[in-house]
C-alpha positions as a printed Julia matrix, in Angstrom:
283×3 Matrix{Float64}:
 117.33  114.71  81.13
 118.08  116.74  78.28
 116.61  116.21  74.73
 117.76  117.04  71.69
 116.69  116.95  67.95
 119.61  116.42  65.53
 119.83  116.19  61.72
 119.47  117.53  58.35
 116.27  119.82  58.34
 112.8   117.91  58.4
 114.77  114.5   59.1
 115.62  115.56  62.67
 116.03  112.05  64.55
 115.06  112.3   68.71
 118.23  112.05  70.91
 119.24  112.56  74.39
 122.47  113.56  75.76
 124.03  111.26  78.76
 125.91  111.86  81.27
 128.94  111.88  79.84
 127.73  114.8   76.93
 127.75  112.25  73.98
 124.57  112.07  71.96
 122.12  108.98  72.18
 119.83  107.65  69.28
 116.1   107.49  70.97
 114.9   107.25  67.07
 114.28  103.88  67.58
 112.19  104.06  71.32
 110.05  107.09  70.03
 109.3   108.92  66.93
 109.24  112.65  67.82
 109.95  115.11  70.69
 106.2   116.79  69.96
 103.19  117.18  71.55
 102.29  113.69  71.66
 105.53  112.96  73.2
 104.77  115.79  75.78
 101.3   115.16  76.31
 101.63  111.43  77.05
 104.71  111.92  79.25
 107.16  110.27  77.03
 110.12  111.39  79.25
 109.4   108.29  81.89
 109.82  106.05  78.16
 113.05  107.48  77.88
 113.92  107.32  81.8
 113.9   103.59  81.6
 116.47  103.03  78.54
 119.58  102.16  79.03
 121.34  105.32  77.64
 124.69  103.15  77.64
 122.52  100.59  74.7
 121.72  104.04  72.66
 123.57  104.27  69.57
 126.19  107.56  69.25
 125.09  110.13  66.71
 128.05  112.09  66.35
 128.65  115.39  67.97
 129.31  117.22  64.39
 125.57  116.86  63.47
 122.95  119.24  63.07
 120.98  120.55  65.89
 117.17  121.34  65.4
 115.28  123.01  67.58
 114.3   120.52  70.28
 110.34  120.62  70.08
 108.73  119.33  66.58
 106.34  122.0   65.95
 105.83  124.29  68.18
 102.29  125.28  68.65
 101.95  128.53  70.63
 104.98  131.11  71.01
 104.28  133.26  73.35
 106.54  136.03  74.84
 106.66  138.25  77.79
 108.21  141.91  77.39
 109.54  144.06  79.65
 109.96  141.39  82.81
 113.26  142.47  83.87
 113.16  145.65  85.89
 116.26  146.47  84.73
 115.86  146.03  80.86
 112.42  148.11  81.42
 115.23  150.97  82.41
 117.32  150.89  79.59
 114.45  150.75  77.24
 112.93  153.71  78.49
 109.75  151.95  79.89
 108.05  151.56  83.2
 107.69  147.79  84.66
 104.32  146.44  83.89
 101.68  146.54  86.13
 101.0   142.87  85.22
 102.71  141.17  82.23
 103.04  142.01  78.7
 102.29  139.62  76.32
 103.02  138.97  72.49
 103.0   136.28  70.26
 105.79  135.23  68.1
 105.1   133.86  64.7
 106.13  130.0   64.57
 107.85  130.48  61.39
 110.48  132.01  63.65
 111.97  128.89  64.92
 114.79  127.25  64.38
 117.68  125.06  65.57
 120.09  126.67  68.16
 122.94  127.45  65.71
 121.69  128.48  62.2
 122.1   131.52  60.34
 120.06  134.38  61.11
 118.7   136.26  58.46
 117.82  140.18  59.07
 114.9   141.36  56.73
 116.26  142.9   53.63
 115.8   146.23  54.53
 116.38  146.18  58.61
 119.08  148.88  60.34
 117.34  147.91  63.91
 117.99  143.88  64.0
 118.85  142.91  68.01
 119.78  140.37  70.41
 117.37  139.05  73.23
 118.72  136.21  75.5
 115.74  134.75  77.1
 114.62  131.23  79.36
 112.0   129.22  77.77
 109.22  127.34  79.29
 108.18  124.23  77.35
 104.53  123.28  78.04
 103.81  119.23  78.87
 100.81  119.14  79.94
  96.98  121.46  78.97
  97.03  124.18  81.45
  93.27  126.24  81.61
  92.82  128.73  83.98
  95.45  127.03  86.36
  96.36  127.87  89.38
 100.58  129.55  90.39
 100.2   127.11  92.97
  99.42  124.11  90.36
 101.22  125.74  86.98
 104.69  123.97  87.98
 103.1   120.82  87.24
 102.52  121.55  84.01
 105.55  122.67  82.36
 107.5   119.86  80.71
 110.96  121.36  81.33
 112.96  124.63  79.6
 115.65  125.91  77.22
 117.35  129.22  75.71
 116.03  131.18  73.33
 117.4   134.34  71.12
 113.62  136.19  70.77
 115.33  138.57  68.33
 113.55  141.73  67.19
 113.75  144.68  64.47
 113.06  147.49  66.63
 111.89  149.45  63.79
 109.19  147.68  63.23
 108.46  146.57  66.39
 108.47  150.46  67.93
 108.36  152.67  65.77
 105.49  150.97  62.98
 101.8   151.07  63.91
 100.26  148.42  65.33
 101.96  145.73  68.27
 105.2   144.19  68.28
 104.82  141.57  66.51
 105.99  143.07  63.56
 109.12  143.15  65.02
 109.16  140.13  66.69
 108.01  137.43  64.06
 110.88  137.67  61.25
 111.49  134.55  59.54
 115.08  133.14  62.3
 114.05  135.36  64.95
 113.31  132.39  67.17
 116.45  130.03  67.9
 115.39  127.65  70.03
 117.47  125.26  72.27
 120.24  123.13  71.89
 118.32  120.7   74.75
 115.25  120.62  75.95
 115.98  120.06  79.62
 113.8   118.54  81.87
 112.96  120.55  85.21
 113.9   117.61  87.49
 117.69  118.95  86.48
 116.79  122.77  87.43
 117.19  122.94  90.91
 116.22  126.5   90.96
 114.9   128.74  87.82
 114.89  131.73  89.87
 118.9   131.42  90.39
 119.83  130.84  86.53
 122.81  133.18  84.98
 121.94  134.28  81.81
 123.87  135.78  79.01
 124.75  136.98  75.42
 128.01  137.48  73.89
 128.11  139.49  70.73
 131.26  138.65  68.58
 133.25  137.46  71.88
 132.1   140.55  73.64
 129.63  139.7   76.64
 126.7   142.39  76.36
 123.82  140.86  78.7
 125.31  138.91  81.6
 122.16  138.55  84.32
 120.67  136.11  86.26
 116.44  135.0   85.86
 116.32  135.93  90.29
 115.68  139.72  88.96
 112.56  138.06  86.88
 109.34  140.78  87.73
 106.96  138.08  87.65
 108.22  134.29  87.94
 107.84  130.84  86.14
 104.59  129.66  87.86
 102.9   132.75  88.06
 103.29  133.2   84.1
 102.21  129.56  83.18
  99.01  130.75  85.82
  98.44  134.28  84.44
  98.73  133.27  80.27
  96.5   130.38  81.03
  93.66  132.87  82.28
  93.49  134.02  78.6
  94.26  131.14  76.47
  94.79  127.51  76.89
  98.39  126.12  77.12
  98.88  122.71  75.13
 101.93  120.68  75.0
 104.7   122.01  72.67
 103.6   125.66  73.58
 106.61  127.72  74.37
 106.61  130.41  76.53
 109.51  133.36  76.22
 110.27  135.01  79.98
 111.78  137.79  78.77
 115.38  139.28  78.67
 117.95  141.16  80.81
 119.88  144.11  80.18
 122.13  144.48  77.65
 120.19  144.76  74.19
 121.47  146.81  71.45
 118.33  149.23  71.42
 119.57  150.08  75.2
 123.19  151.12  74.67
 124.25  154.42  74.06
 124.32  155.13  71.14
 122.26  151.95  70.2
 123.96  149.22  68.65
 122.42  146.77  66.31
 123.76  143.8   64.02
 124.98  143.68  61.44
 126.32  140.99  58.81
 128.81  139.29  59.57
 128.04  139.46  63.61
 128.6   136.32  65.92
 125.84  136.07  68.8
 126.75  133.21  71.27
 124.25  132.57  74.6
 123.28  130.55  77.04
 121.7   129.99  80.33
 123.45  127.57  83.42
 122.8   124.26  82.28
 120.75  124.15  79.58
 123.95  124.49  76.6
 124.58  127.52  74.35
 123.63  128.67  71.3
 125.53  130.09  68.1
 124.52  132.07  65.27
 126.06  134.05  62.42
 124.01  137.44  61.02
 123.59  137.48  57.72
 120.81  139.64  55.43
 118.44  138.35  53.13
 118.4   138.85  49.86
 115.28  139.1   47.29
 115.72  136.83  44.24
């Protein structure tokens, strides 16, 4: 199934889109898509409803991100072999890992805001891995079973601050709408394979990253496994794969947004994203 989150900001209502894309009301079965929801395996709540019963919200509304409060955002760098090329790196001998501040999210197609004084703002087209159940020093062999389902992400970054300051990336990385999450979350019973996903980014109607999560260095399960050897994994934890080719900071010369800039992505099946760049400005 896919899950959604739609309405004005803080008054998001929980929805679910049927099979014939219009947008049900769940606000009336459950209360939130959050980690209680997650934790307690709401999804076989919803899986019973008749989604024909649901009330229509209309397809105009506001999209929220589609996980109330996200609790850990984790990110992986550098896990295309490709994108480790055209940023000048090596591929890491295991994975790289970073946190992304939570104030970063938002809905799927809100304005993103470059800091006031950023020339290095970029793109990052990236699959998601929503966290449903506590995963502790889990196994690869086991970590599929505890990943509620996934969704596409824009892990935008000043590359400024995130290479050229002192200190780790998450200077870069945490930027007030540097973390666009969904439209859906979508469930993995409708993935039939992660590893054969085509993911891409178009920058004002110009495709830039066009690749496909098969050329992933390390894969879904062995992430889930390999975080969860340093940290616990709770539901509504969000983990960040990492991007293909095709940033800004890798083109020649590099290319970075500016205002004004249209960024529209997605990954098969799990909708597209849409945001406007605009700068913020100090009162």
């Amino acid at each position: 199934m896919k899950l959604l989150r739609v309405g004005k900001v803080g008054k998001e209502k929980p929805a679910v889109l049927d099979d014939n894309g219009l947008i049900r009301d769940l606000s009336a079965h459950i209360s939130e898509i959050d980690t209680e929801f997650l934790g307690n395996n709401g999804f076989k709540k919803v899986a019973k409803l008749d989604l024909d019963s649901l009330p229509v919200i209309d397809e105009n509304e506001r999209i929220g991100q589609p996980v109330s409060h996200v609790g850990k955002f984790i990110c992986v760098g550098l896990n295309y072999a490709d994108h480790a090329a055209e940023s000048g790196m090596d591929v890491p001998s295991e994975p790289v890992l970073f946190m992304k501040a939570t104030s970063a999210v938002m809905g799927p197609n809100e304005t993103v805001y470059m800091p006031p004084e950023s020339q290095k703002s970029d793109w990052e087209v990236e699959l998601g891995v929503v966290i449903g159940k506590e995963a502790k020093y889990v196994s690869e062999e086991k970590a599929m079973e505890h990943i509620a389902g996934y969704c596409v992400i824009n892990d935008l970054s000043e590359r400024e601050y995130q290479i050229e300051k002192e200190g780790q990336w998450c200077k870069g990385k945490g930027c007030d709408t540097f973390g666009p999450i969904g439209p859906y979350l979508v469930t993995t019973d409708e993935v039939e394979d992660y590893n054969q996903l085509g993911i891409w980014l178009e920058l004002n109607g110009k495709r830039v990253q066009d690749g496909n999560t098969s050329t992933m260095v390390y894969k879904v399960p062995f992430l889930v496994h390999y975080i969860s050897q340093f940290m616990s994994l709770q539901p509504g934890d969000i983990i960040s794969t990492g991007t293909p080719p095709g940033v800004g900071f890798g083109m020649n010369p590099p290319t970075y947004l500016k205002e004004g800039d249209v960024m529209r992505l997605g990954i098969d099946g799990m909708g597209v994203q849409q945001q406007t760049v605009a700068r913020t400005v100090l009162g």
